[in-house]
PDB file of N, CA, C and O in Angstrom, chain B, residues numbered from 101:
ATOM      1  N   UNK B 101     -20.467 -27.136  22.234  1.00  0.00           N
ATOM      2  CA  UNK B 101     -20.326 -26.250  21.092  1.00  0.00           C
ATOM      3  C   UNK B 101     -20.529 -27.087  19.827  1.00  0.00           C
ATOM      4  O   UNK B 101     -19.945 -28.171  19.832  1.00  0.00           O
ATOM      5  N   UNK B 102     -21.168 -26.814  18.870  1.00  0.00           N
ATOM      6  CA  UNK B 102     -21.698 -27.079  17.279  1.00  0.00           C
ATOM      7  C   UNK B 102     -20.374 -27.094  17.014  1.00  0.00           C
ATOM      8  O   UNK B 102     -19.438 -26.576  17.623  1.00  0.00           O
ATOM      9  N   UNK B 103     -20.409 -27.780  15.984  1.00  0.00           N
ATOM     10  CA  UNK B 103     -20.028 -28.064  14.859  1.00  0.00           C
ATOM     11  C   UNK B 103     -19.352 -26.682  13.914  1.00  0.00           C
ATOM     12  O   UNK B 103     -18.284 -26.224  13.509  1.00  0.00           O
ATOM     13  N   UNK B 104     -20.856 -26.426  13.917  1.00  0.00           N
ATOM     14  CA  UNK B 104     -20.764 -24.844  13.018  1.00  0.00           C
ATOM     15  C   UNK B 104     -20.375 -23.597  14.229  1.00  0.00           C
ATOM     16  O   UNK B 104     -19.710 -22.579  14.038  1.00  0.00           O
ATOM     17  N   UNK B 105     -20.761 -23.870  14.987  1.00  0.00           N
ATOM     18  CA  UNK B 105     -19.949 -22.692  16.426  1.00  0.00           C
ATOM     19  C   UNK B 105     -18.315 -22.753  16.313  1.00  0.00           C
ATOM     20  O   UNK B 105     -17.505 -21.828  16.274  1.00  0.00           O
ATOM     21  N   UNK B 106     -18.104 -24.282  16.272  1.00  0.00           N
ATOM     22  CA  UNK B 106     -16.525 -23.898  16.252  1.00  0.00           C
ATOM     23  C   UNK B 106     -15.820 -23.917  14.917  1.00  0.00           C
ATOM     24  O   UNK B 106     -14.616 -23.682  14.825  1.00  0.00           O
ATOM     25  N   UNK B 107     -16.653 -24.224  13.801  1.00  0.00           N
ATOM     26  CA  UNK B 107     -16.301 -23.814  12.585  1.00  0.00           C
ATOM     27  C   UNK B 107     -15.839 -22.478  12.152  1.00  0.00           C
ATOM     28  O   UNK B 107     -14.884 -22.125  11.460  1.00  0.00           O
ATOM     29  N   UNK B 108     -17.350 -21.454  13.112  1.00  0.00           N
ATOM     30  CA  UNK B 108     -16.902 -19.854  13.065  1.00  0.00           C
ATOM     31  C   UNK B 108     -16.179 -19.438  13.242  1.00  0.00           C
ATOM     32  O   UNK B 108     -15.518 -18.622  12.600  1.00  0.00           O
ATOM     33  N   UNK B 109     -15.995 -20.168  14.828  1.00  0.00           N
ATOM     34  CA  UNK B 109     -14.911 -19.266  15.897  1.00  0.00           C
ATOM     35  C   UNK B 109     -13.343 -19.808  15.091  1.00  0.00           C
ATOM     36  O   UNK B 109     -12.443 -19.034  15.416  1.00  0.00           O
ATOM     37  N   UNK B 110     -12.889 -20.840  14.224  1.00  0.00           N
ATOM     38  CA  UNK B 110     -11.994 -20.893  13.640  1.00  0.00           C
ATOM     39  C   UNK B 110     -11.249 -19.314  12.830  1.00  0.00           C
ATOM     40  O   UNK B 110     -10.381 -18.458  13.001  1.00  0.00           O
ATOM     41  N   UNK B 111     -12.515 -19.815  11.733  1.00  0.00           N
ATOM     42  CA  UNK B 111     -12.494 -18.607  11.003  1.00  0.00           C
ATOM     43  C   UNK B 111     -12.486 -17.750  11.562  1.00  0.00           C
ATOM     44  O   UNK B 111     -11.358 -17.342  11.283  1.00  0.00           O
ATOM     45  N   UNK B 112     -12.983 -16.879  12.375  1.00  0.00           N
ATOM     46  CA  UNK B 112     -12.421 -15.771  12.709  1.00  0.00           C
ATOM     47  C   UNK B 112     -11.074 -15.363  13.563  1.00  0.00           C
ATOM     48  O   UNK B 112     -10.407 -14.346  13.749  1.00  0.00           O
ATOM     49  N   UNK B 113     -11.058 -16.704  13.963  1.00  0.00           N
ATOM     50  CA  UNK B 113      -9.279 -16.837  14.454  1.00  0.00           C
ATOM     51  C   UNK B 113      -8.208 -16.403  13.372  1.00  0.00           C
ATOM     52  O   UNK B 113      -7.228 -15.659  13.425  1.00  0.00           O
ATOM     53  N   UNK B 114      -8.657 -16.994  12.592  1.00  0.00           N
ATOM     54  CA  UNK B 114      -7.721 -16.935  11.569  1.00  0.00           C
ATOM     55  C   UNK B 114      -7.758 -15.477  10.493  1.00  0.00           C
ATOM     56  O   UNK B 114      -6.899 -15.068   9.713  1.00  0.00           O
ATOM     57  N   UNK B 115      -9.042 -14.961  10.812  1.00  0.00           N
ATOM     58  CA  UNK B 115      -9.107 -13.302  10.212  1.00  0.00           C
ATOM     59  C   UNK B 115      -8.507 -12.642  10.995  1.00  0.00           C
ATOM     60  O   UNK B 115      -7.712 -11.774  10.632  1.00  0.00           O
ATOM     61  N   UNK B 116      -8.858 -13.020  12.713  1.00  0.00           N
ATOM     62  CA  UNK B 116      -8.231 -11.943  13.673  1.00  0.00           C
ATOM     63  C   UNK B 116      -6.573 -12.021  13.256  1.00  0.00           C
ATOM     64  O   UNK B 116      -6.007 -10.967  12.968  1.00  0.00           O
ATOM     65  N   UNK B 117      -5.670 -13.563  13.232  1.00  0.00           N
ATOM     66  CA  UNK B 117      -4.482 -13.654  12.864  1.00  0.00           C
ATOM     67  C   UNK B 117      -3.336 -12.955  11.675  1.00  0.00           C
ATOM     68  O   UNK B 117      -2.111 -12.840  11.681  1.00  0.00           O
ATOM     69  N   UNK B 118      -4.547 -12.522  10.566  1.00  0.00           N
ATOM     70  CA  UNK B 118      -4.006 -12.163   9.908  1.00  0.00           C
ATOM     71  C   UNK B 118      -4.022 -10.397   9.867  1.00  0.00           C
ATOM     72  O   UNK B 118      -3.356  -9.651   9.148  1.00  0.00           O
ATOM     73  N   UNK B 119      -4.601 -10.205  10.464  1.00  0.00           N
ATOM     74  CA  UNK B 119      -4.953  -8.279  10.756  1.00  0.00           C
ATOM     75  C   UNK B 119      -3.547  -7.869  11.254  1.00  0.00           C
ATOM     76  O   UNK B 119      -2.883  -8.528  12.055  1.00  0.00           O
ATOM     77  N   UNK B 120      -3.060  -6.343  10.510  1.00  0.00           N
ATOM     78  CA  UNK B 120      -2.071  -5.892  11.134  1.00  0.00           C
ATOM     79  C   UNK B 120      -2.235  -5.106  12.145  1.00  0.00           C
ATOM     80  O   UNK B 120      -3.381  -4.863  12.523  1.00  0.00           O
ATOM     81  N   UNK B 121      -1.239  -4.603  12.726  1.00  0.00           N
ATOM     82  CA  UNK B 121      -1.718  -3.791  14.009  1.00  0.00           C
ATOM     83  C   UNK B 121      -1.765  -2.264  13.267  1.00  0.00           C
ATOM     84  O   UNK B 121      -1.079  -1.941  12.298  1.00  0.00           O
ATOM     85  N   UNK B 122      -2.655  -1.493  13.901  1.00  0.00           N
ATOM     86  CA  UNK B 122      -2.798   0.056  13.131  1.00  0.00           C
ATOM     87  C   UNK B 122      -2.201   0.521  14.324  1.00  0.00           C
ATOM     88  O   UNK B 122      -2.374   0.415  15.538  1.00  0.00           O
ATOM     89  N   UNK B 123      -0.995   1.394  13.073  1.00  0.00           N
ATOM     90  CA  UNK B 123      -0.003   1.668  13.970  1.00  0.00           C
ATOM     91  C   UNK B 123       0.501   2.985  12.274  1.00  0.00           C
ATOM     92  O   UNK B 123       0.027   2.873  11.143  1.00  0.00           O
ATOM     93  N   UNK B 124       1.731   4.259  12.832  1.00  0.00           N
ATOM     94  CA  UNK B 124       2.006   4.610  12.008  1.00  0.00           C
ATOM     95  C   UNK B 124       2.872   3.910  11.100  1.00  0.00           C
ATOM     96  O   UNK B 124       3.765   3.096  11.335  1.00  0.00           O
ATOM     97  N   UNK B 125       2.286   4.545   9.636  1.00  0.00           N
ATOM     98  CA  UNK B 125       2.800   3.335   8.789  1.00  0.00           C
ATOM     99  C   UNK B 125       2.236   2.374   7.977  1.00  0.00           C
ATOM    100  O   UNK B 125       2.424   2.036   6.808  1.00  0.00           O
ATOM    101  N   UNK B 126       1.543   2.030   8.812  1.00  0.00           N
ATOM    102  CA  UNK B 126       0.660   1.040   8.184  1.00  0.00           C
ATOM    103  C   UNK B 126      -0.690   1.359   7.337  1.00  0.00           C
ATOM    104  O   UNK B 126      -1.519   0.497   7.044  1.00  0.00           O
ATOM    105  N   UNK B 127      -0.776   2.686   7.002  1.00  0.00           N
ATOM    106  CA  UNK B 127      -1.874   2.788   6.404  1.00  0.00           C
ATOM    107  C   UNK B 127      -1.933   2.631   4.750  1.00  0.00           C
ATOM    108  O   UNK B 127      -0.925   2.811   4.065  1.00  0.00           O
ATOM    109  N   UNK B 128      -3.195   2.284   4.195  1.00  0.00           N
ATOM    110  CA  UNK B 128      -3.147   1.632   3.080  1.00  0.00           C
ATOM    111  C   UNK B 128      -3.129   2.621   1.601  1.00  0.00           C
ATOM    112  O   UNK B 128      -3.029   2.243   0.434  1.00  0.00           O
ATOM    113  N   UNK B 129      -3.295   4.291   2.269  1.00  0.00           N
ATOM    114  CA  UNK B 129      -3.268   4.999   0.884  1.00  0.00           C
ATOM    115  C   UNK B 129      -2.839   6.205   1.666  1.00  0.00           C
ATOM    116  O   UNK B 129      -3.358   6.616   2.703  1.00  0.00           O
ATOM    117  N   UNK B 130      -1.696   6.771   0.944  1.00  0.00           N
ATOM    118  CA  UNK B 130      -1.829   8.247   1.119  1.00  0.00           C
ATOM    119  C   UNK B 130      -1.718   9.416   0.293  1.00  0.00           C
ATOM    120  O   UNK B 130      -1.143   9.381  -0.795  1.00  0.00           O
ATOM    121  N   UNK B 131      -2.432  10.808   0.934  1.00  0.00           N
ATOM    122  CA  UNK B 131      -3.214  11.595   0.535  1.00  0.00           C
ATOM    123  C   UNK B 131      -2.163  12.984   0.641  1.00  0.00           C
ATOM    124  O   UNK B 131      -1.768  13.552   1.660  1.00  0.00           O
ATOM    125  N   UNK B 132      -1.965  13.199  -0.340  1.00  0.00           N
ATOM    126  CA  UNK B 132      -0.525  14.459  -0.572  1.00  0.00           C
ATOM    127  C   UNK B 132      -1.228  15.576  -0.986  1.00  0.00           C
ATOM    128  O   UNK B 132      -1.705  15.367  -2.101  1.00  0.00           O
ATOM    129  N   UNK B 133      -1.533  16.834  -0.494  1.00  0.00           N
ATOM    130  CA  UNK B 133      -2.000  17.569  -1.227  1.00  0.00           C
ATOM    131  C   UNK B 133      -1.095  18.892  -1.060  1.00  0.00           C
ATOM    132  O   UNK B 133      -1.588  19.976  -1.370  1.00  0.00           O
ATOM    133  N   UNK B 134       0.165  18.817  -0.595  1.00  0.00           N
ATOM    134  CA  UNK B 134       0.800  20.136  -0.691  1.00  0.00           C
ATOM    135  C   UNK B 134       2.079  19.544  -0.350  1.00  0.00           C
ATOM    136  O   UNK B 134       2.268  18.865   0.660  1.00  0.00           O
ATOM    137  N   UNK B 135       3.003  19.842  -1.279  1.00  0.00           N
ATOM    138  CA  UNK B 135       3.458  20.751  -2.330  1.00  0.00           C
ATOM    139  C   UNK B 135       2.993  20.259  -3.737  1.00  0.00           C
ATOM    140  O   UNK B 135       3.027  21.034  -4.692  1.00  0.00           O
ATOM    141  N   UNK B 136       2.599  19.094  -3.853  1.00  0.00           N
ATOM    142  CA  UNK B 136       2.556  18.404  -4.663  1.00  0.00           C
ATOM    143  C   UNK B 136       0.744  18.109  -4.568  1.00  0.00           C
ATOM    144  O   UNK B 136       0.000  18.775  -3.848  1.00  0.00           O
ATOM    145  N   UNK B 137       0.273  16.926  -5.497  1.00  0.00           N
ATOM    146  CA  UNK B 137      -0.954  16.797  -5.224  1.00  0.00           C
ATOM    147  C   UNK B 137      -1.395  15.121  -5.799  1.00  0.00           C
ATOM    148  O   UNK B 137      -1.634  14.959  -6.995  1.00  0.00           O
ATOM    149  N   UNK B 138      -1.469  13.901  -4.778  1.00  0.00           N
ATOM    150  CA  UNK B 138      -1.070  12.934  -5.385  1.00  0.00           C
ATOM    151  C   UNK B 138      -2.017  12.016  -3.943  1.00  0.00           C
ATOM    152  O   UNK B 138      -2.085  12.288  -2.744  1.00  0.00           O
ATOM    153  N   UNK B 139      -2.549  11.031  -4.653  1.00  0.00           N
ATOM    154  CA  UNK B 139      -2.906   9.711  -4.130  1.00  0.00           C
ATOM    155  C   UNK B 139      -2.341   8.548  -4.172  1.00  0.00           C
ATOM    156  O   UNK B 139      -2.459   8.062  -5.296  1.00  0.00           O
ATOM    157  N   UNK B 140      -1.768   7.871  -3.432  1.00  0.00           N
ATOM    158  CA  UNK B 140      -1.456   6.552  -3.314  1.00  0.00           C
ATOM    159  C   UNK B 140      -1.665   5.466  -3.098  1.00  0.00           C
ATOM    160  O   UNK B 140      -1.043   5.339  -2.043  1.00  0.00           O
ATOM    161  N   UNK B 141      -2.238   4.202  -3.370  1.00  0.00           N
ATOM    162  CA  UNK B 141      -2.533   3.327  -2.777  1.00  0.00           C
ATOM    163  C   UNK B 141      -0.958   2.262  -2.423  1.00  0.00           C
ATOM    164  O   UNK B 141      -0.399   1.490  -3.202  1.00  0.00           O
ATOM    165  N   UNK B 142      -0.617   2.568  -1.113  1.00  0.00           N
ATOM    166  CA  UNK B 142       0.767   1.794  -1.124  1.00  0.00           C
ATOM    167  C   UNK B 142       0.555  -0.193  -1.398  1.00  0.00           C
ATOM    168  O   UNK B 142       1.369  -0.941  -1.941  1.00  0.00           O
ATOM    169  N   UNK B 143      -0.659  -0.518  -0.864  1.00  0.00           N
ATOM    170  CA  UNK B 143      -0.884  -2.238  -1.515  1.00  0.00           C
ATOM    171  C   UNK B 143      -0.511  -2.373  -2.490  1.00  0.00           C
ATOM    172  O   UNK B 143       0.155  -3.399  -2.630  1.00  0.00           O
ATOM    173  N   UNK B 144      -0.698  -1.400  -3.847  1.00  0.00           N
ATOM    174  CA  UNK B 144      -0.897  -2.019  -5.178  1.00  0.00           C
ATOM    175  C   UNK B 144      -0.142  -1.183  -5.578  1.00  0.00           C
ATOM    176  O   UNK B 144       0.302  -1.737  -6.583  1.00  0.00           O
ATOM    177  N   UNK B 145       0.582   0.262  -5.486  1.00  0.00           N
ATOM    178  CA  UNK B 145       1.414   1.108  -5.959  1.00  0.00           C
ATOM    179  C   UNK B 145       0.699   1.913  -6.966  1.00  0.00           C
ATOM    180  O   UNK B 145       1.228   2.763  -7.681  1.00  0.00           O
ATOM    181  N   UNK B 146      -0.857   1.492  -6.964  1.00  0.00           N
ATOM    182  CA  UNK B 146      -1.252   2.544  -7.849  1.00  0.00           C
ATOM    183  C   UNK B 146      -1.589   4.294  -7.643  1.00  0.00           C
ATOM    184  O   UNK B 146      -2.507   4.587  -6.877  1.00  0.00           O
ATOM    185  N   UNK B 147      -1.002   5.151  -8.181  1.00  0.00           N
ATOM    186  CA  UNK B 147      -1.417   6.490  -7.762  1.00  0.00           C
ATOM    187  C   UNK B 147      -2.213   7.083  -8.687  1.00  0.00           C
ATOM    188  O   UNK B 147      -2.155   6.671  -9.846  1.00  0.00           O
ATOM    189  N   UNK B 148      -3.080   8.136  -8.348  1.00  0.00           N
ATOM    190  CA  UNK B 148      -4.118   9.089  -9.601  1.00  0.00           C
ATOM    191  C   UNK B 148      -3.065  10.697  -8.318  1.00  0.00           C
ATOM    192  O   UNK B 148      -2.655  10.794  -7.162  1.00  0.00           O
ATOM    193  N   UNK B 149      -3.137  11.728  -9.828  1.00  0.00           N
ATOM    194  CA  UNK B 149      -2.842  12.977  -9.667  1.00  0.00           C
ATOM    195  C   UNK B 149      -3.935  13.930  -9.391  1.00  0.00           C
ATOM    196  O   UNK B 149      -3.877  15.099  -9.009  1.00  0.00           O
ATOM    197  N   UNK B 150      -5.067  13.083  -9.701  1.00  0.00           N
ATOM    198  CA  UNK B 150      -6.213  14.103 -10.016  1.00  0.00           C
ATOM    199  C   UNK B 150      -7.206  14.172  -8.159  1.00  0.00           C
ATOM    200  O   UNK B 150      -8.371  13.804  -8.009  1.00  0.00           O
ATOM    201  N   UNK B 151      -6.568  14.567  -7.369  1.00  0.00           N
ATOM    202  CA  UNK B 151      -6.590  14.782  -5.745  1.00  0.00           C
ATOM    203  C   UNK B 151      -8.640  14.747  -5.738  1.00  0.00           C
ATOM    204  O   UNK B 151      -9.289  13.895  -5.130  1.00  0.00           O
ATOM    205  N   UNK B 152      -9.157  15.720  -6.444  1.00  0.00           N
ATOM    206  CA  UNK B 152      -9.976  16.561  -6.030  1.00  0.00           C
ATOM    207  C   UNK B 152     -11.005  15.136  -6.845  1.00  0.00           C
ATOM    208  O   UNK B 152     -12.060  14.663  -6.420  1.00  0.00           O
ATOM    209  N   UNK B 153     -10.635  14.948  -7.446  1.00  0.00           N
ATOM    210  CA  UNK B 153     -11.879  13.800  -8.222  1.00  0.00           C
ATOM    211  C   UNK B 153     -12.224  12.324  -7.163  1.00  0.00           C
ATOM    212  O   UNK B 153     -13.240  11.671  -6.925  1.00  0.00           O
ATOM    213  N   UNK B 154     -10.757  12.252  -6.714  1.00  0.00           N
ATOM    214  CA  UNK B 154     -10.625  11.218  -5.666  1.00  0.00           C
ATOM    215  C   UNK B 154     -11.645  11.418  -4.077  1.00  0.00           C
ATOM    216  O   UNK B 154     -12.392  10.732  -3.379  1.00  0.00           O
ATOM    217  N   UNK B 155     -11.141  12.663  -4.108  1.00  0.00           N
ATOM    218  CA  UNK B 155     -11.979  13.114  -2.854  1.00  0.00           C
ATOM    219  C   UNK B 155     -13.577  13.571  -2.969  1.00  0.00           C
ATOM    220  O   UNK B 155     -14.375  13.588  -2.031  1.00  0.00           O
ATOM    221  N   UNK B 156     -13.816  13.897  -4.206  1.00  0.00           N
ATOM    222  CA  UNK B 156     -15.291  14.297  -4.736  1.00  0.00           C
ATOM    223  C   UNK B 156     -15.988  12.361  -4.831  1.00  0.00           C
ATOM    224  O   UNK B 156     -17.122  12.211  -5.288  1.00  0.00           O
ATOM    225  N   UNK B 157     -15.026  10.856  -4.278  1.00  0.00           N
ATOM    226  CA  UNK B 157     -16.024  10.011  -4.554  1.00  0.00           C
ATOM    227  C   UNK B 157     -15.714   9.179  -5.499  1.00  0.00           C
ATOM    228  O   UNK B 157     -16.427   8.180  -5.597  1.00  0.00           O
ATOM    229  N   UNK B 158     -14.852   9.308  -6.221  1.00  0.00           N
ATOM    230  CA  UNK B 158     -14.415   8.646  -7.719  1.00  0.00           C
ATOM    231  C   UNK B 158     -13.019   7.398  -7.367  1.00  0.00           C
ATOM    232  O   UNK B 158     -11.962   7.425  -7.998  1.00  0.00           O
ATOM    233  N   UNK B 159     -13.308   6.413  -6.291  1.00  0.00           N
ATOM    234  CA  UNK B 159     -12.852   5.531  -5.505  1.00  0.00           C
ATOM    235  C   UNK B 159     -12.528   4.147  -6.765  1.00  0.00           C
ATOM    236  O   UNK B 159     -11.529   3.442  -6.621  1.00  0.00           O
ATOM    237  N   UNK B 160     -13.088   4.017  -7.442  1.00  0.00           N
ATOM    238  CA  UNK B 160     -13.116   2.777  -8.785  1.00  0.00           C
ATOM    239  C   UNK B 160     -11.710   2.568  -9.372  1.00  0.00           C
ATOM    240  O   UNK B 160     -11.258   1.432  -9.518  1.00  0.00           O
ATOM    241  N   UNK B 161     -11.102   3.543  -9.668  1.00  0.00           N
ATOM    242  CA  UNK B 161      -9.721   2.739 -10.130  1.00  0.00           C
ATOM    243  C   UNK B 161      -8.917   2.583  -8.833  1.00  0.00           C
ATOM    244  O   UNK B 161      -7.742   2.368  -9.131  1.00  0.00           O
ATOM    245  N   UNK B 162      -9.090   2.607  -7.619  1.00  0.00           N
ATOM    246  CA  UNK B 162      -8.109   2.596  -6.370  1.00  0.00           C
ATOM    247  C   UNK B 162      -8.587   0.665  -6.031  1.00  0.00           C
ATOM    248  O   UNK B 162      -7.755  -0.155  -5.643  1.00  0.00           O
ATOM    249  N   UNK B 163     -10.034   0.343  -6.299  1.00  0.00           N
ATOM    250  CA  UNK B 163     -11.167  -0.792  -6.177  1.00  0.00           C
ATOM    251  C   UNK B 163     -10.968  -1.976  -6.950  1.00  0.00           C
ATOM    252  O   UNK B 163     -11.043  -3.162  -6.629  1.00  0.00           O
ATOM    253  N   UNK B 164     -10.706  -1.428  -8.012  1.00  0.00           N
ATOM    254  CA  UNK B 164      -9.981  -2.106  -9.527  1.00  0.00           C
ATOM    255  C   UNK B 164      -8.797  -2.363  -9.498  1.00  0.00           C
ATOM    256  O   UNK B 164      -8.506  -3.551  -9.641  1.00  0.00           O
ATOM    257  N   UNK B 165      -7.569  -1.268  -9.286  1.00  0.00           N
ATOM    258  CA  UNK B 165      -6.316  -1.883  -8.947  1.00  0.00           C
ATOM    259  C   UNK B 165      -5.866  -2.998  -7.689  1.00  0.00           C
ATOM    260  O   UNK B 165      -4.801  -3.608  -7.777  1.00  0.00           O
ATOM    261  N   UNK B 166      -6.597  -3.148  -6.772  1.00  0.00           N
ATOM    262  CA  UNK B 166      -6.816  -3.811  -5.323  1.00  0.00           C
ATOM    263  C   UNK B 166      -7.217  -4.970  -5.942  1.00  0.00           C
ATOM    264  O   UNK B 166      -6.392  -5.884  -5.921  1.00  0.00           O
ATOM    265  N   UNK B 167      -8.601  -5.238  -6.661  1.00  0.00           N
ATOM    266  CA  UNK B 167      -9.085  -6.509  -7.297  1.00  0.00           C
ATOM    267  C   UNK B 167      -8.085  -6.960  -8.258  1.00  0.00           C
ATOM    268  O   UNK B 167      -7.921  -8.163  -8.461  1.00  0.00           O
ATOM    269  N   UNK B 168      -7.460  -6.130  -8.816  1.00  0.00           N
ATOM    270  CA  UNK B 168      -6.432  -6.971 -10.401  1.00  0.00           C
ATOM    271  C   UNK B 168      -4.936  -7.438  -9.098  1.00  0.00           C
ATOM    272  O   UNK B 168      -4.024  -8.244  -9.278  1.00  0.00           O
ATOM    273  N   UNK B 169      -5.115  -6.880  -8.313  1.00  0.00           N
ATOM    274  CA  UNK B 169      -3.739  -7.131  -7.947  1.00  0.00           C
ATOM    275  C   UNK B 169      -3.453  -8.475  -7.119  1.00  0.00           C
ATOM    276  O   UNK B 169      -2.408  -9.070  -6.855  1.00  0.00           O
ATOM    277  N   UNK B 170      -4.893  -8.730  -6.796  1.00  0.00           N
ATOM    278  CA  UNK B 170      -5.214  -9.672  -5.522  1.00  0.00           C
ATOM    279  C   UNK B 170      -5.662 -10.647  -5.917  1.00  0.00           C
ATOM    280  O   UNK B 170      -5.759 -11.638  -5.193  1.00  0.00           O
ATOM    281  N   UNK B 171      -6.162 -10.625  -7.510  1.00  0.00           N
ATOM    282  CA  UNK B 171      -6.694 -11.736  -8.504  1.00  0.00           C
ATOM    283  C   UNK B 171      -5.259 -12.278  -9.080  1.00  0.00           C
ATOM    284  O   UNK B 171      -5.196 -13.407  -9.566  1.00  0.00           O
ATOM    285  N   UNK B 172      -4.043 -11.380  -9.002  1.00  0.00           N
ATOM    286  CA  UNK B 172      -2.589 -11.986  -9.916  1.00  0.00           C
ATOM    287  C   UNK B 172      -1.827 -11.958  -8.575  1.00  0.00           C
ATOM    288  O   UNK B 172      -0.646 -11.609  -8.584  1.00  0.00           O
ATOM    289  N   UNK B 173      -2.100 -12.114  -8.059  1.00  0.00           N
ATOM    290  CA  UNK B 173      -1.687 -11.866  -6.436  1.00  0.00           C
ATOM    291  C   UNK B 173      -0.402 -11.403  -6.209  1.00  0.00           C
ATOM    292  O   UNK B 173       0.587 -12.002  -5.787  1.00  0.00           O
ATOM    293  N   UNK B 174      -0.634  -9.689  -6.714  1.00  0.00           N
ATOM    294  CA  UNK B 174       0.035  -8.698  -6.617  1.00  0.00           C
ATOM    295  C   UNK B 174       1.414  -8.583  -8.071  1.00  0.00           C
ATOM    296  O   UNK B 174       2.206  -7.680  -8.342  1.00  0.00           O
ATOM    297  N   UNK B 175       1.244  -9.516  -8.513  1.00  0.00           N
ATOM    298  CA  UNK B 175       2.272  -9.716 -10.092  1.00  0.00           C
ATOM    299  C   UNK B 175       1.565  -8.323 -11.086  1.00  0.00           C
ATOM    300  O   UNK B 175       1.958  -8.161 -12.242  1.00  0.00           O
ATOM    301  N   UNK B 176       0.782  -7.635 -10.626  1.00  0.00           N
ATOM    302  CA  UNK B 176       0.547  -6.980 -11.746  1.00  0.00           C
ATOM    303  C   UNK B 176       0.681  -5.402 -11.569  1.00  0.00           C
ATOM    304  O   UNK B 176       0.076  -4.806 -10.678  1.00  0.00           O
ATOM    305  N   UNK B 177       1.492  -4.790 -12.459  1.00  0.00           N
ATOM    306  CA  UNK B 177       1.392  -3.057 -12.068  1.00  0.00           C
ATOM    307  C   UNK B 177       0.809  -2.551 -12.800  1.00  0.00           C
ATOM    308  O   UNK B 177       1.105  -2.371 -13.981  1.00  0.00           O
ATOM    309  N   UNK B 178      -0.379  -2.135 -12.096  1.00  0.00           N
ATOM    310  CA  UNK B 178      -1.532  -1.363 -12.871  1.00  0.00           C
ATOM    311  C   UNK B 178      -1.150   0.237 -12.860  1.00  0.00           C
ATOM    312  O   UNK B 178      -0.745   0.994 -11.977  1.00  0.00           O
ATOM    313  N   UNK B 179      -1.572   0.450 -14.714  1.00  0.00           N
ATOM    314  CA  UNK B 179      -1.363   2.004 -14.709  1.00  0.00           C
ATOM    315  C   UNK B 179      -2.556   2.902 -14.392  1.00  0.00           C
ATOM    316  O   UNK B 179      -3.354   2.464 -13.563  1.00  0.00           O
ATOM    317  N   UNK B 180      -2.732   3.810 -14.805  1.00  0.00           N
ATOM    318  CA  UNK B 180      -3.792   5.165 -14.730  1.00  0.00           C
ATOM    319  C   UNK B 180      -4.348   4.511 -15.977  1.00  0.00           C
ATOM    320  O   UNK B 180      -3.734   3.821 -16.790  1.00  0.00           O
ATOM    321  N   UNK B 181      -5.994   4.957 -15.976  1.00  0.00           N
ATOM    322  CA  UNK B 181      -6.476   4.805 -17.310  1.00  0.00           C
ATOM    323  C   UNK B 181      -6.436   6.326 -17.571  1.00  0.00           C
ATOM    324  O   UNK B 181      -6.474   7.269 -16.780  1.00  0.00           O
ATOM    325  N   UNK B 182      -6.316   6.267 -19.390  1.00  0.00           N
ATOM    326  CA  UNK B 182      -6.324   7.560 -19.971  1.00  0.00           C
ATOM    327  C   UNK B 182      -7.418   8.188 -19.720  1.00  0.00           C
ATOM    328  O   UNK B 182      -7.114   9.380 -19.737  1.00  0.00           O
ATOM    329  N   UNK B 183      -8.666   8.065 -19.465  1.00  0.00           N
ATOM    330  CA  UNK B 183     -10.072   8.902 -19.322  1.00  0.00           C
ATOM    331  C   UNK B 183      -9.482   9.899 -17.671  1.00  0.00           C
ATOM    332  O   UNK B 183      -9.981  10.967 -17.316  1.00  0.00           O
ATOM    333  N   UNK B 184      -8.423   9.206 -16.981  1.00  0.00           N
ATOM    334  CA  UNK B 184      -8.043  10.146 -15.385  1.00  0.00           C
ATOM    335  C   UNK B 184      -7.141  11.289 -15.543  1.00  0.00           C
ATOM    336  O   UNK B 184      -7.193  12.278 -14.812  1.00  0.00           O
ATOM    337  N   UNK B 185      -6.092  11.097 -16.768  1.00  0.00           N
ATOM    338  CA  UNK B 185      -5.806  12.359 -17.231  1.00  0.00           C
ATOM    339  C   UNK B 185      -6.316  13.136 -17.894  1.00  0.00           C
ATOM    340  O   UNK B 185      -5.753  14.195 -18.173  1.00  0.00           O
ATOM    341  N   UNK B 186      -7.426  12.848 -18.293  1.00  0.00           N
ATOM    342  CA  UNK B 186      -7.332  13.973 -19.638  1.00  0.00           C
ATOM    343  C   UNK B 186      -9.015  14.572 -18.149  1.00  0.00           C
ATOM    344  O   UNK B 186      -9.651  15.625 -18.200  1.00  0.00           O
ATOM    345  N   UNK B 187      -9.126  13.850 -17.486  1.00  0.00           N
ATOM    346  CA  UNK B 187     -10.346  14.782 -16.799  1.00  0.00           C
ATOM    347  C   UNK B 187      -9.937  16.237 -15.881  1.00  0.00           C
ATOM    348  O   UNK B 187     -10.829  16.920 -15.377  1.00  0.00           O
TER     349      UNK B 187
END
């Protein structure tokens, strides 16, 4: 085995190591749409109210809060930008 063969197979040891098991619970956002109407991303604690914009595709502030949070490694609580309420 290379050099670079077992360089890989490291690395991916160590991706497989860190994966959680999918299991209930463990999922990374959830999706409320009755009684109430609300998105969550539980990683970063960021939520949008606006259900239908989220689901029409509009994924960028869920993308953005994940990147700011993982760049301050998780020290940061990101709010809603004002352009998500007023749409």
């Amino acid at each position: 085995m290379t050099w670079r063969c077992r360089s890989a197979a490291t690395k991916t040891d160590r991706l497989d190591e860190s994966k959680l098991d999918i299991s209930f619970g463990s999922q990374i956002r959830s999706y409320v749409m009755q009684p109430y109407r609300l998105i969550k991303d539980h990683r970063t604690k960021f939520s949008v109210g606006d259900v239908d914009r989220v689901l029409d595709g509009d994924i960028d502030p869920f993308i953005r809060s994940y990147l700011m949070a993982k760049r301050t490694k998780g020290k940061l609580t990101v709010e809603a930008d004002d352009d998500l309420d007023a749409a």
